[in-house]
ChimeraX commands (.cxc) that place a marker at each C-alpha (Angstrom):
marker #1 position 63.64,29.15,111.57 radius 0.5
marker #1 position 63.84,25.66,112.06 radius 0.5
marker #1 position 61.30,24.06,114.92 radius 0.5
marker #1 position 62.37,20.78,115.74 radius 0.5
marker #1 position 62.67,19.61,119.03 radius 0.5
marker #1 position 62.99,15.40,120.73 radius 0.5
marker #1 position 60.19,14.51,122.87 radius 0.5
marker #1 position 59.15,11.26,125.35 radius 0.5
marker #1 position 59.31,8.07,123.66 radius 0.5
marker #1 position 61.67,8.64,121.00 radius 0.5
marker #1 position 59.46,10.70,119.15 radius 0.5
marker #1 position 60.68,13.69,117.09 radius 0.5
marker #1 position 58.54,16.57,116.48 radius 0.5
marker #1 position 58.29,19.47,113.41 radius 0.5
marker #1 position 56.47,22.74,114.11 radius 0.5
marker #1 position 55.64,24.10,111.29 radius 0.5
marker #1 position 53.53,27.10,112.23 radius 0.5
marker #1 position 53.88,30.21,110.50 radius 0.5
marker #1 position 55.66,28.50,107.50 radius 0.5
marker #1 position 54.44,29.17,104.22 radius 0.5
marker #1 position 53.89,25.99,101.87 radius 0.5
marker #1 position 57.34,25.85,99.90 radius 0.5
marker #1 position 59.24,26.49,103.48 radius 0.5
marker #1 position 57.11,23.85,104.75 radius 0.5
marker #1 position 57.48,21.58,102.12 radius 0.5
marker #1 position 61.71,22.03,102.37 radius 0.5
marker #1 position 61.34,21.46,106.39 radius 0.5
marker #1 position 58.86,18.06,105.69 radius 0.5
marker #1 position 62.04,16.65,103.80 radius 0.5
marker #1 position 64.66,17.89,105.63 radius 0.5
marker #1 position 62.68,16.41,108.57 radius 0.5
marker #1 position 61.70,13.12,107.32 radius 0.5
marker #1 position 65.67,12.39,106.18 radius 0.5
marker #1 position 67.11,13.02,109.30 radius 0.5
marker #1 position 64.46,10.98,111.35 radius 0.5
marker #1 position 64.75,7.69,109.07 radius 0.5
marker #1 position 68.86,8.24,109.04 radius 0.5
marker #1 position 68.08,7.97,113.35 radius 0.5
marker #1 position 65.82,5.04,112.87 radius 0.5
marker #1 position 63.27,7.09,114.79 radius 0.5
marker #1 position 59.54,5.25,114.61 radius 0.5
marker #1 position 57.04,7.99,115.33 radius 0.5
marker #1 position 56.95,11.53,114.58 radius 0.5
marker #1 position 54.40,14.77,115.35 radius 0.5
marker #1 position 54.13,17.44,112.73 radius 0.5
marker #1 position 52.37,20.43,114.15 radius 0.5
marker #1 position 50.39,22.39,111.24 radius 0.5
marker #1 position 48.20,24.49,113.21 radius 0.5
marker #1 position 44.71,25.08,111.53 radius 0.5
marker #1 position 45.29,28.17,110.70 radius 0.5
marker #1 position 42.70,31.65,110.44 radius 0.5
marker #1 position 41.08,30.94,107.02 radius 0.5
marker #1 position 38.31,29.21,106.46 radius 0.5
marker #1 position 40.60,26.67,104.76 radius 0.5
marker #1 position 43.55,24.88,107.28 radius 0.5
marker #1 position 46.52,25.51,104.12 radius 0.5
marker #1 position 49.14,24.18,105.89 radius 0.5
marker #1 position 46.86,21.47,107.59 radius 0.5
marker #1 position 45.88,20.44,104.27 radius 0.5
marker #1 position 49.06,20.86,102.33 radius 0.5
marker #1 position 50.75,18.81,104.87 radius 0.5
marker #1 position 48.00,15.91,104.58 radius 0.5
marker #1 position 48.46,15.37,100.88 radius 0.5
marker #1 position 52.57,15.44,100.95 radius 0.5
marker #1 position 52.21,12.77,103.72 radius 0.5
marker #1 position 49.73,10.99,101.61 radius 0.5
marker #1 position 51.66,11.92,98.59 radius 0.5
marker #1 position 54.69,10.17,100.25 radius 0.5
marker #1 position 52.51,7.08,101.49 radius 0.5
marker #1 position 53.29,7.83,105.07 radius 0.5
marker #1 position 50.90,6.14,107.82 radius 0.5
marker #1 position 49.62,8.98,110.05 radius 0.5
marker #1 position 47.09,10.41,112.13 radius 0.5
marker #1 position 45.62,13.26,112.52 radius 0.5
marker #1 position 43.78,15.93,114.81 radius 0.5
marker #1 position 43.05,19.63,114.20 radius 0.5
marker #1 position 46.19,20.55,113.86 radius 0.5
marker #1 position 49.01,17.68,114.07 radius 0.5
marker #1 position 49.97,14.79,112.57 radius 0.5
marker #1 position 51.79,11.43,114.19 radius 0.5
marker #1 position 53.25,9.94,111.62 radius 0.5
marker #1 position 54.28,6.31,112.28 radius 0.5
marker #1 position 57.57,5.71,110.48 radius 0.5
marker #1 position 57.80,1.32,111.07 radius 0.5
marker link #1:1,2 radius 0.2
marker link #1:2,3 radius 0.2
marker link #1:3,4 radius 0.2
marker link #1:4,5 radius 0.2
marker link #1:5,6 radius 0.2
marker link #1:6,7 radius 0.2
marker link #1:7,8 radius 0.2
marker link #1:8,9 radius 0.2
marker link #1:9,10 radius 0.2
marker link #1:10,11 radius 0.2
marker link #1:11,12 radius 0.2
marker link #1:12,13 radius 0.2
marker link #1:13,14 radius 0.2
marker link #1:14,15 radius 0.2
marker link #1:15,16 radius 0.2
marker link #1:16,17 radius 0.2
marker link #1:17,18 radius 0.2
marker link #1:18,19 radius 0.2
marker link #1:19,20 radius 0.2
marker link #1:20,21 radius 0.2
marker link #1:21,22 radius 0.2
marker link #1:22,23 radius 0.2
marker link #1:23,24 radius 0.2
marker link #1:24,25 radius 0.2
marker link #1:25,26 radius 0.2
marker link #1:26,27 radius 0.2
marker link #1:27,28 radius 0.2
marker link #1:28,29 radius 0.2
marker link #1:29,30 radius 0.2
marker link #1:30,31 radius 0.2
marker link #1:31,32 radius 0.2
marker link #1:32,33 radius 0.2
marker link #1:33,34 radius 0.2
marker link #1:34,35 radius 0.2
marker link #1:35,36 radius 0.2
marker link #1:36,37 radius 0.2
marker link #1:37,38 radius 0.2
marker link #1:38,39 radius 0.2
marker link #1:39,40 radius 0.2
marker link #1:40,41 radius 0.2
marker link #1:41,42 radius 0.2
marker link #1:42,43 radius 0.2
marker link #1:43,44 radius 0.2
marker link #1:44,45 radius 0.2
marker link #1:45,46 radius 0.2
marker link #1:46,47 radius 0.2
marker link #1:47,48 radius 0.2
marker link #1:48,49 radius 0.2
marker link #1:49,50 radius 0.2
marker link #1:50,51 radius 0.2
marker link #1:51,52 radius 0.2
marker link #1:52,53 radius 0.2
marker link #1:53,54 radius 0.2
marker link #1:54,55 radius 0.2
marker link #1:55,56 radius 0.2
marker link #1:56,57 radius 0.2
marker link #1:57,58 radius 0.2
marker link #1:58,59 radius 0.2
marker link #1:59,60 radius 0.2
marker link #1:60,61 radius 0.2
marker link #1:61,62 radius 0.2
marker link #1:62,63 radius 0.2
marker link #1:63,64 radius 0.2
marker link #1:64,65 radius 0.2
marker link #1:65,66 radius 0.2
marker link #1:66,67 radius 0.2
marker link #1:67,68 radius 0.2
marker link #1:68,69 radius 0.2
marker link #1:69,70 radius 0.2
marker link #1:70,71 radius 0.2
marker link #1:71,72 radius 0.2
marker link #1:72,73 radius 0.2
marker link #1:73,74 radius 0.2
marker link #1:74,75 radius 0.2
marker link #1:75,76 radius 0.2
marker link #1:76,77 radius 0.2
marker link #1:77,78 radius 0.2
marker link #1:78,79 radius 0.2
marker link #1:79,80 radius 0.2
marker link #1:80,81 radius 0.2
marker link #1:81,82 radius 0.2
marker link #1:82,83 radius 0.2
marker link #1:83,84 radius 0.2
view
């Protein structure tokens, strides 16, 4: 159920909603090796924030980017990872 679409700007984008954390985590790298092998610069990853009182995906998605020393930013809900 893969969610990946090309927007404006050559910027890719992941949606990631309704993925649980080890799906999410196999789409992340899938994502991330396709996008450097294209040279792209900038990505979105859509998390969602989720219906519990704790954003999991938000959250698990934050640390693997952090994990991975990626540059990003964030709002409630997305990432834009920059990738230069």
């Amino acid at each position: 159920m893969k969610k990946n679409k090309n927007i404006k700007n050559n910027i890719k984008v992941l949606d990631l909603h309704g993925f649980n954390k080890i799906d999410a985590e196999l789409e992340l790298e899938n994502f991330f090796i396709i996008i450097k092998n294209q040279n792209i610069k900038k990505c979105k990853i859509i998390t969602g924030w989720g219906q519990e009182k704790e954003p999991i995906l938000f959250n698990f998605t934050k640390t693997w980017l952090e994990d991975k020393a990626y540059d990003y930013n964030h709002d409630l809900g997305s990432f834009v990872v920059n990738l230069s």
